[in-house]
N, C-alpha and C positions, 0 to 999 in steps of 0.2 A: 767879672767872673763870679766874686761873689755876690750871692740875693741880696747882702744884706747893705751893701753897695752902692747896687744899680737902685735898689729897692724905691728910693726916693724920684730918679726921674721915672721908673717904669711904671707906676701906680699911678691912677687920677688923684688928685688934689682933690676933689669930693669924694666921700665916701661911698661906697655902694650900700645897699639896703642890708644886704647881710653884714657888711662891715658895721654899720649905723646899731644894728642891733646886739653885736656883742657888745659894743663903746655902750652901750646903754642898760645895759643888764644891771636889773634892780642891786644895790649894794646888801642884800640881807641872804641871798640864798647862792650855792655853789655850781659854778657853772665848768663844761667841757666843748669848747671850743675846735671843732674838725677842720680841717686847714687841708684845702691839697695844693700839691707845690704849687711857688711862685703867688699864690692868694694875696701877698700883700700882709703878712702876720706882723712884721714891723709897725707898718702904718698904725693897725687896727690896737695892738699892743700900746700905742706912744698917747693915741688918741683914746684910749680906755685910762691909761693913767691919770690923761688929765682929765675926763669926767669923775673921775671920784676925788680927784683935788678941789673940783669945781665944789663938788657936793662937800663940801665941807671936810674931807679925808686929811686927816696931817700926814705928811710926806716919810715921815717916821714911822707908821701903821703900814707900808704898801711895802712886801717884798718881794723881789722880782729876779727868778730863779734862772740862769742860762746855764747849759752842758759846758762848754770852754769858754777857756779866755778869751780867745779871740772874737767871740759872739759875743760877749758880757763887754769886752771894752767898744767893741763898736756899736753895738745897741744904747751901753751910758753915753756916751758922744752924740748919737743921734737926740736921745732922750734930753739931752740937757740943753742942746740947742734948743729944739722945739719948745721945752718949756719956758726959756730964756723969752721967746718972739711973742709966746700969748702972755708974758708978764708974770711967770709963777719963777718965783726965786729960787727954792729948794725941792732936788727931785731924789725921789725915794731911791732904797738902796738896790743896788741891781749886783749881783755877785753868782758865781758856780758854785756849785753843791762843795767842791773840794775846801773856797775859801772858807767856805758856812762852817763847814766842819772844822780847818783848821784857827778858827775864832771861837768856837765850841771848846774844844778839846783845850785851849789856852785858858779858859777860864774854870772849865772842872779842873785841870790843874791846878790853879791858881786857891778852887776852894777844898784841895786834898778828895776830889770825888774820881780823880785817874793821879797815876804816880805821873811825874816829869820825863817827860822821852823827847828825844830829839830825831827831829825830820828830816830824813832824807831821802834826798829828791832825785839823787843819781841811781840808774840804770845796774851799776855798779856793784852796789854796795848789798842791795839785794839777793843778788846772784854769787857775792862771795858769803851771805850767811847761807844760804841756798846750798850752796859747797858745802856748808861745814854741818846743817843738818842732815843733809845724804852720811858723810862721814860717821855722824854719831849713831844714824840709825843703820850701816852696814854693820859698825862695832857692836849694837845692839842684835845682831842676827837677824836683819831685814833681806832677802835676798831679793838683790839688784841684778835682772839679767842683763838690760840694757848697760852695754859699757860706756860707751862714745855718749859723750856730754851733747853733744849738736846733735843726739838724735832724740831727747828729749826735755832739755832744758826750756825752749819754745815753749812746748807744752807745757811744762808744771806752773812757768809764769802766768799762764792763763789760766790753769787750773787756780793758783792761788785768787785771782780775782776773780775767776765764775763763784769760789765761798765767800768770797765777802761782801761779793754783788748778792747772793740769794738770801741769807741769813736762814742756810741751813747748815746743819753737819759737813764734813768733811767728805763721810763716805757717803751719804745721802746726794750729794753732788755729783761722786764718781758714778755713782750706780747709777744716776739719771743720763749721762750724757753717753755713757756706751763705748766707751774707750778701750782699746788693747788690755787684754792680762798682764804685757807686759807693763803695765803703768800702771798695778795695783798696788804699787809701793807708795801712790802720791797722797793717798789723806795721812797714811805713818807720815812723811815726810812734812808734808802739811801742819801735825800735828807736834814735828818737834820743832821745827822752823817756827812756828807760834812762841813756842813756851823760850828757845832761842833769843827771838824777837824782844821778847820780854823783860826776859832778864840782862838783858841786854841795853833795855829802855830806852828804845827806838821807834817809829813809828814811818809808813811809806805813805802816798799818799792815797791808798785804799784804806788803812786805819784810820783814817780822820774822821770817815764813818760809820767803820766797825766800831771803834772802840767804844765810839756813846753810845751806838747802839746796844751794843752786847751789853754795857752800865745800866742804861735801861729796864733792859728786859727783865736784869736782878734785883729793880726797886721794886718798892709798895708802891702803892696811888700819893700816897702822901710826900714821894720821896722826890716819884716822878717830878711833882709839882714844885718843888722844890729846883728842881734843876729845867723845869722850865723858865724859872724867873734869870737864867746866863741865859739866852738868848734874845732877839732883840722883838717887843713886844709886838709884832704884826700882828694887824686884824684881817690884811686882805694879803694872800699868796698869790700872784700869777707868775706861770711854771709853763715854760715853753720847749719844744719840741718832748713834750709829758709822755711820747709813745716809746721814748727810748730810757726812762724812769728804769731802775732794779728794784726788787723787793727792797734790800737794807735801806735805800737813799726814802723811797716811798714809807716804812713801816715808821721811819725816825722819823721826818716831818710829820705823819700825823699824830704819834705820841708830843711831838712839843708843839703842833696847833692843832689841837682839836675844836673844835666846836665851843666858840661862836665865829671864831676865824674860819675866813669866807675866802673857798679855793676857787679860781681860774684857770683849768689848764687847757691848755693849747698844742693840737698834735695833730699828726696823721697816722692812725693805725696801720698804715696800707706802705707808711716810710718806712718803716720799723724793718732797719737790717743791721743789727748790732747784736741779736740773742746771745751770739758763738761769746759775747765777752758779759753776759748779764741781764742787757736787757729784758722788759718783760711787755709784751706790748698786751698780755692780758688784763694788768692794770688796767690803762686807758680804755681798752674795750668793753669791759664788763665788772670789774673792782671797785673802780671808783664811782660807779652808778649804788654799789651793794656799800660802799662805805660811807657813803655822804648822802643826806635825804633830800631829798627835793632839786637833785641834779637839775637843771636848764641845759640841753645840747644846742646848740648852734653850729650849723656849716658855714665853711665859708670854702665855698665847692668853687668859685671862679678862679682860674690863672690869668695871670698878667703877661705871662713869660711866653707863652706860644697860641698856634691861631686852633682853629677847630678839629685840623688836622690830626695833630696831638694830643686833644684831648679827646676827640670820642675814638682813637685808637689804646691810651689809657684808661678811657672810662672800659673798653671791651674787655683789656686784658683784666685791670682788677676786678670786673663784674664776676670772674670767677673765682675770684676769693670771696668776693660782699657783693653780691647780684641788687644792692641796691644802691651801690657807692654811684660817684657821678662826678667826672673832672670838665668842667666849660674851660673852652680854652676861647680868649674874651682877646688877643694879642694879637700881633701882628701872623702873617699866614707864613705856616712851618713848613719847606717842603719835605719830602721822605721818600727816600730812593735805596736802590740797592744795588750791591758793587756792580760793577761794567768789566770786571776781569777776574776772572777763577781763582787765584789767585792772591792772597790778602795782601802780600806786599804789594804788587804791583797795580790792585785795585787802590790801597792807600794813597799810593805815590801820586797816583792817575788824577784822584778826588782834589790833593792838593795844590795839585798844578791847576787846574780846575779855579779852585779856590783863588788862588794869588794873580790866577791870571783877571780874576773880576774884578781884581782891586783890593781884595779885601787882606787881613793881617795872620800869619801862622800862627800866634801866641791866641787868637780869635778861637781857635777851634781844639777839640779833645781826642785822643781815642780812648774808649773805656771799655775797660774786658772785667769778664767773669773770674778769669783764672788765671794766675801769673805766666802761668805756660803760654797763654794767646797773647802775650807782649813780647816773645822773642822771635819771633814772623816779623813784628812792627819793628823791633827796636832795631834789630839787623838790615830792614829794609832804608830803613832812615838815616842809621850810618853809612849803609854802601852808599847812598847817595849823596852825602853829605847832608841832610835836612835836618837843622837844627831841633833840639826836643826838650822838654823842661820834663822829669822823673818824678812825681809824686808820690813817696811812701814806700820807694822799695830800691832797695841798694842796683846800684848801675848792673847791666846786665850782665860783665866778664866778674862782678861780685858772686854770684852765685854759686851756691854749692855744686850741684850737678853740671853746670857747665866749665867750672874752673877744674872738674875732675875731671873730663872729657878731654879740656886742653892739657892736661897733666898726663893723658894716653897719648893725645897726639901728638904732643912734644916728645913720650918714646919712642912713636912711629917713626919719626922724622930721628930718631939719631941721638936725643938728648942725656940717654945714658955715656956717652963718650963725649958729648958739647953740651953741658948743664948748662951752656946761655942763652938754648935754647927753649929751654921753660918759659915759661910767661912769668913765674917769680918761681924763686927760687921753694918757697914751702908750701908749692904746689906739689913736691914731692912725697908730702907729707897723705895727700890722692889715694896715692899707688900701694898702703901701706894702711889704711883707713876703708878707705873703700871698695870693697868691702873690708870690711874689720879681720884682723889677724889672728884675735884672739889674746890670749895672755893678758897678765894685769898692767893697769895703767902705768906703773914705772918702769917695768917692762918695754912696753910700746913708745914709751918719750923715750927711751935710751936707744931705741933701732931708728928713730923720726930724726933726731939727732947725728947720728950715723949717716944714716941714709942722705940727709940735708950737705955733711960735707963731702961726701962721697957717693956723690948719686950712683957712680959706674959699681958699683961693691953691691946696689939694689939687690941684684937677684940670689947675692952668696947671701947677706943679708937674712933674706926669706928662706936660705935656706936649711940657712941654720936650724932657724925656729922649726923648719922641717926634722932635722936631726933628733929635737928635744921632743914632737910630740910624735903620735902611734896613729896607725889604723888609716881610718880615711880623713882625718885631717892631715896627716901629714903626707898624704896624696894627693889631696887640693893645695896644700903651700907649695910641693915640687915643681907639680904643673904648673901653677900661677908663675913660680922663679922663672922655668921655661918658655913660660908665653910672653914674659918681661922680654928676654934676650928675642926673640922669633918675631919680635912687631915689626921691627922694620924692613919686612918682605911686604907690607902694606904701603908703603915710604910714596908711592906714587898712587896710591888709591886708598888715600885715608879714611875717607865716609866707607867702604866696607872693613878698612880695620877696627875702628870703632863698634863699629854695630858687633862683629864677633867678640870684639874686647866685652862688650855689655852680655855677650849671649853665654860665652866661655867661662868667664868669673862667675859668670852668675848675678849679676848687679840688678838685674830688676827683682829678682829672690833677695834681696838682700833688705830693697827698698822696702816690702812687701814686711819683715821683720821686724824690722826699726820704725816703720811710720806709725802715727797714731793711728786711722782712719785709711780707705780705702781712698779719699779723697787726696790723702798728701802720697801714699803712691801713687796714684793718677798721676798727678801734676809731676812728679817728678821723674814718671816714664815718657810724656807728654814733651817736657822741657828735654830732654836727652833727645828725643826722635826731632824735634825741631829742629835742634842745634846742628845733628848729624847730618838732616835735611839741607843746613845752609851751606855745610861743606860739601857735600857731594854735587848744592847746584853753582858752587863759585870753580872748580874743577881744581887743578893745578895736586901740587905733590904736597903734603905737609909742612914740610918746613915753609912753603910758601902762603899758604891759609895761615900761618901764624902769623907769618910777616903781617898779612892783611889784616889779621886783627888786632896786630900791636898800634898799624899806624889808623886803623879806625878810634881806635880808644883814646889814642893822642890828639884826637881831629875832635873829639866829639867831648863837649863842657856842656853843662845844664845851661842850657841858653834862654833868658828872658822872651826872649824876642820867637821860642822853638814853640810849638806846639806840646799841646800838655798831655800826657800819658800817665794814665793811673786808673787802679780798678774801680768797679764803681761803687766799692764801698766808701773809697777817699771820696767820690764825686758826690758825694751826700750834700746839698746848702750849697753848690756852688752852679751854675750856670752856663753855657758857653753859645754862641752865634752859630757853630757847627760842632754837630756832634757824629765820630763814627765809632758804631757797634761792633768789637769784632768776636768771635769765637762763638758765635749764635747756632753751634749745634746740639740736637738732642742728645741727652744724656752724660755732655759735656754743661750747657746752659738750659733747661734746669738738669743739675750732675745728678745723678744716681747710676748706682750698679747696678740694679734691678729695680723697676716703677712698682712700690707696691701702695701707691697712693691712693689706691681706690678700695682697699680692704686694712689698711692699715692706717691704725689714728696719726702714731709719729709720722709716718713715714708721707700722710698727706700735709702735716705739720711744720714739714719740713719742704715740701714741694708749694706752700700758699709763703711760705718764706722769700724762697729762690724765684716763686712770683713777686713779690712785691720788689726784689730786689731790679727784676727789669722794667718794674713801673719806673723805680727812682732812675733807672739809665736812660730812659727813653724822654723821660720828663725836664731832663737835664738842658735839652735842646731847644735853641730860641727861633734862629732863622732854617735850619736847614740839619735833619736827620739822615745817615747814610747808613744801613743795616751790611755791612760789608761779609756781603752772605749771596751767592749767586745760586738762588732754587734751581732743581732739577725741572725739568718739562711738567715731571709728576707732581711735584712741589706748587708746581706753578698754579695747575689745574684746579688743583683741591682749594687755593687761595682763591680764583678766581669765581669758584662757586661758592665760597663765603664758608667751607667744610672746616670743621673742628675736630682734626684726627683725635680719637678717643681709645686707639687700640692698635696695639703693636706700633708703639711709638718709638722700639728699638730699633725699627726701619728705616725710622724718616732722618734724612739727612741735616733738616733745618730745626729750631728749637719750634716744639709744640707753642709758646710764646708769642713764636713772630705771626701763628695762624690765628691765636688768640687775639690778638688785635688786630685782625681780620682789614689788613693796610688796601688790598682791592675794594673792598665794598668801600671803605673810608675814601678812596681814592675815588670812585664813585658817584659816590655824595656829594665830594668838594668839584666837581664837575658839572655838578648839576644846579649847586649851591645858585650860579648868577641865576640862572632860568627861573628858580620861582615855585616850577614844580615838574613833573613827572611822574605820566600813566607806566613808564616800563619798571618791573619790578628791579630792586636792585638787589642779588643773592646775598643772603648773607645769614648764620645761626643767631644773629645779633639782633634780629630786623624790632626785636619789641624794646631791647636797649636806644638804639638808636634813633625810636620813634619818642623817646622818653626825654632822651638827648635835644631833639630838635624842637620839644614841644617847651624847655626852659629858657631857649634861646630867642632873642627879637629876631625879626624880618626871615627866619627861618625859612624853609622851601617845606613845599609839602610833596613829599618822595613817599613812594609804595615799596617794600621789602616784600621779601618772600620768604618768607618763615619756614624754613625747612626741618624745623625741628617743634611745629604745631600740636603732631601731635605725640605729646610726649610719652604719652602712656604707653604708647605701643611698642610690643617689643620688649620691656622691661625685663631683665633679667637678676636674679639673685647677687648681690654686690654690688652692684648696681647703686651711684651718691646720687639722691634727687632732693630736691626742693618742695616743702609744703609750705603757703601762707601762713598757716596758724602756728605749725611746729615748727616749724625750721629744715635746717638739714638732719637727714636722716640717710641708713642704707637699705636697699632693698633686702628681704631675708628670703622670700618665695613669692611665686605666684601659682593659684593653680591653674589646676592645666585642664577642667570642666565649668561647666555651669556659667557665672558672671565674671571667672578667672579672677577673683578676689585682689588684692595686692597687699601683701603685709610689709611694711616698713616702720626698723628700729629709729626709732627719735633719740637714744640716748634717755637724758633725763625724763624724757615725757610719755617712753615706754614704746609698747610696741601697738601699732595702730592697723587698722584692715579699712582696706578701700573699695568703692565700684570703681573702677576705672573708668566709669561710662559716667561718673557725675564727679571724678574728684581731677583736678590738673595737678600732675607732679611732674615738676619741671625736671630735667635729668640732666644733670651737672660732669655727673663721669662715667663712662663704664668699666665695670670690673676687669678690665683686661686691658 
């Protein structure tokens, strides 16, 4: 499952010529190493080590930077072996940025350059100083609208590490990333949780490299250097997966090696799906070229992991982020299909049986979604049927918030105000009183939660109280709500339309909409409620009996080894599987936006080559066999099969823009034509000059004819309009006129604004404004 694993039998024992050339990169100047998945970056990595042990290098001078633990201790394991077989006794140090720093911060302690704080590491202890800076800063007159702790505690933990990930200001952060008003309390909060922190002489494991950095920043040059001599004297750094680097982790290494230490980093631009927590993949891209002189870039564009399939369906998608990117896929041949029934469970279920019936093993294959909503289709499918499943990174499905509030309605459909054993737990009562919020202050509300918990039947006097004490129309919305409490169980035999009115009546997706950070987590969390309601209206039966069914499904169903693995594909980053299925591949769900303004807008395209790269890494994940579990429309079909790249009113298209972008008929195609050698019929496709670039780096290729349907680019051009120049780069169109040689002006950004004949200049057209 993992690359880092297989890695050894799945690579040749010879190197290839781009592997050969990074192992060989002169020891005097800084190089950046491009890696797409499955390349083999272990191998190339193990065997670069030991060319510069060969060359004389002491094992003490080399250090070698991994993201986690689990990548740093299996990488030292590989490494030690290897150098064990070619006779080198002592292998350089291999550690994560966090140990680096906490071995740092140990020894500025040690020479009074940071006070003494203690580490910790629980989840815990955080989130109750977190409590106690909210506290100081309400008593300071901060006003907090957000009441309920679970609708923004998530969020501030992350806010705390997107500041210490950037090494800017607090509020310079908040303004960058675009967050609700209601969470304009988080740099105050931020800022006394610090000084907290502090005084308190604590440290979590985001301070390991805040602290020296922020030390840093306040010395001289003389000071600096002074507190370069606590770290351990490397001349050579190689820094692996380098594209998922923060400022802070980035600006501190090069204050403590600078120049004449000789950096290696190793990365794929195009992996980079971590920003939301720091990451910065402009580093890698274009930083580290302006901060180190005489950069050497090397590709190492082959995979080992999948056949050609996959990679010039990869190479299509990414070509439109970096139209000059390039994934060979050099591996055994991938196949790539898409669901056989409308339906995602039942297409799931279908592909599985499929699977085990060839022989092969369930723990063998993945499903990976975009959004936690497009795993409770899957996870419900797999429990009705009993098919075992391993959960990666996200609490079992009757964990959830929005659906554990759902069973907390349908439990009073079904009666549970007069049989409280019929809850699913008992402080799921806590739903009905929560969700939406009631209002009043926090002690308040734990004294009705309480109440209400040992006297569920009291619920609606309860509410109603609170009605008694406030005015106007809140206290018209808690009457009604008391009322709706007592009136559910006229739904008792048609729970999926009590529910759906419970959500439309309170008002709960209004509620979501307030509370969430982003348009995204209400999504998802209207998404997860219509799912859920979905599974109850198609299992039928009366409420109390959909409970039953999903007590004794939850009872049936353990993280099974031996189950199929489910997780999004941000978990699936580095790891691999023999079958992979895609699920929730539709527009404006996969890549999410509320409105596409990626073609006039910097963020919002910024954000849309993101949510691209993130379906390179799902699709890339796949060894023997890709299932896109997405069933095109007839019109879906057509446009795929002409090779078309819908560029406008993509709020129509049922399938993600994505799945046309790797243009899987034309590829599908090629690999047909592949034994033959060659072929006069043209094969459609927007791709046909990618693909002819594709087939010209590869041995014993076929020589195939495309048809370029997008030739001639110029034509047509319209104002907003993303196109492509050789020399400039990207740029957007601003006018064209409408006489004479209809000129073409297009902004470059930095390189200004430019006029063209369209009759002698090619500007290749990437997007259109619409």
């Amino acid at each position: 499952m993992d690359e880092t694993l297989t890695d050894q039998q799945a690579r040749p024992r010879q190197l290839t010529a781009e592997q050969l050339a990074v192992v060989q990169h002169n020891v005097s100047s800084p190089a950046k190493v491009i890696a797409v998945a499955g390349a083999g970056k272990t191998t190339t990595l193990i065997s670069r080590i030991e060319f510069l042990l060969e060359q004389g290098v002491d094992a003490a001078e080399i250090g070698v930077f991994m993201f986690n633990k689990s990548a740093q201790e299996e990488f030292s394991e590989r490494l030690t072996q290897h150098l064990q077989q070619v006779g080198q006794r002592r292998a350089p140090s291999v550690m994560t940025f966090h140990g680096f720093g906490l071995k740092l911060c140990r020894r500025l302690e040690q020479q009074a350059w940071l006070p003494n704080a203690k580490l910790l590491t629980d989840d815990f202890s955080l989130v109750k100083l977190v409590r106690e800076a909210l506290n100081r800063l309400v008593r300071n007159g901060e006003k907090v609208t957000l009441q309920d702790e679970k609708d923004w505690l998530e969020d501030v933990l992350l806010f705390i590490d997107q500041v210490k990930a950037s090494a800017q200001p607090a509020m310079a952060v908040f303004d960058s990333l675009g967050w609700s008003k209601e969470r304009r309390f988080f740099p105050a909060l931020y800022d006394v949780l610090e000084d907290l922190r502090k005084r308190n002489n604590v440290r979590f494991f985001a301070d390991l490299l805040a602290d020296p950095y922020q030390l840093l920043l306040d010395l001289d040059a003389e000071e600096q250097h002074q507190v370069q001599g606590f770290v351990p004297n490397f001349r050579y750094l190689l820094i692996d997966e380098f594209q998922d680097i923060n400022p802070c982790q980035y600006e501190l290494l090069k204050m403590l090696y600078p120049a004449p230490c000789q950096w290696m980093i190793v990365g794929d631009v195009q992996q980079c799906i971590y920003e939301w927590r720091g990451a910065s993949p402009e580093i890698m891209a274009n930083q580290f070229d302006r901060d180190f002189a005489g950069v050497k870039t090397y590709p190492l564009s082959t995979s080992f992991r999948f056949g050609h399939t996959i990679g010039l369906m990869a190479s299509s998608v990414i070509s439109e982020n970096d139209p000059d990117a390039l994934v060979l896929g050099e591996g055994k041949q991938t196949e790539v299909s898409f669901a056989r029934a409308p339906k995602t469970g039942k297409a799931l279920l279908g592909e599985l049986k499929a699977w085990l019936e060839s022989g092969r093993a369930l723990n063998e294959s993945a499903v990976l979604v975009r959004l936690y909503s497009d795993m409770v289709p899957v996870q419900l499918a797999l429990m009705h049927k009993g098919v075992p499943y391993q959960l990666h990174g996200d609490s079992p499905l009757l964990e959830n918030r929005q659906i554990r509030m759902l069973m907390a309605y349908l439990a009073v459909i079904a009666g549970a105000l007069e049989k409280p054993d019929l809850f699913f737990r008992r402080d799921d009562v806590d739903f009905l009183l929560t969700v939406p919020s009631l209002g009043g202050s926090v002690a308040q509300r734990n004294t009705l939660i309480q109440q209400a918990r040992q006297s569920p039947h009291l619920l609606p006097q309860i509410i109603e109280t609170m009605a008694d004490q406030a005015e106007g129309w809140r206290a018209k919305k808690l009457y009604e709500r008391a009322d709706w409490l007592r009136s559910l169980s006229i739904y008792r035999s048609d729970p999926g339309q009590g529910l759906a009115h419970t959500l439309e009546k309170l008002g709960i997706y209004r509620y979501f909409e307030s509370t969430s950070n982003k348009d995204i987590q209400t999504q998802e969390k209207i998404a997860t409620c219509e799912a859920f309601i979905a599974y109850v209206r198609g299992v039928g039966g009366d409420a109390a009996s959909v409970l039953t069914q999903l007590a004794q499904l939850t009872e049936k169903q353990a993280d099974d080894a031996h189950g199929i693995h489910l997780m999004t594909i941000h978990k699936s980053k580095g790891l691999e599987f023999d079958l992979v299925l895609l699920s929730g591949l539709q527009e404006g769900r996969f890549p999410y936006y509320d409105e596409d303004l990626s073609a006039i807008d910097k963020q919002a395209a910024s954000q849309m080559a993101s949510e691209r790269r993130l379906f390179y890494v799902a699709i890339t994940r796949a060894k023997q066999k890709l299932v896109l579990l997405e069933t095109p429309t007839p019109d879906d079909t057509k446009k795929m099969q002409r090779g078309d790249i819908p560029r406008a009113a993509l709020k129509n298209l049922a399938l993600s823009r994505f799945v046309f972008e790797a243009q899987p008929y034309a590829v599908s195609k090629v690999m047909q034509l592949w034994p033959k050698g060659s072929s006069e019929d043209p094969i459609d496709t927007e791709k046909g000059s990618l693909f002819q670039r594709y087939l010209s780096r590869v041995a014993n290729s076929p020589n195939l004819v495309f048809r370029h349907q997008m030739s001639d680019n110029n034509k047509g051009l319209q104002s907003g309009d993303k196109v492509r120049h050789d020399q400039f780069g990207q740029g957007v169109v601003v006018r064209q006129e409408s006489n004479g040689k209809r000129m073409i002006f297009v902004d470059f950004g930095e390189a200004g604004l430019k006029r063209f004949n369209p009759q002698h200049t090619q500007l290749v057209k990437l997007s259109s404004r619409t």
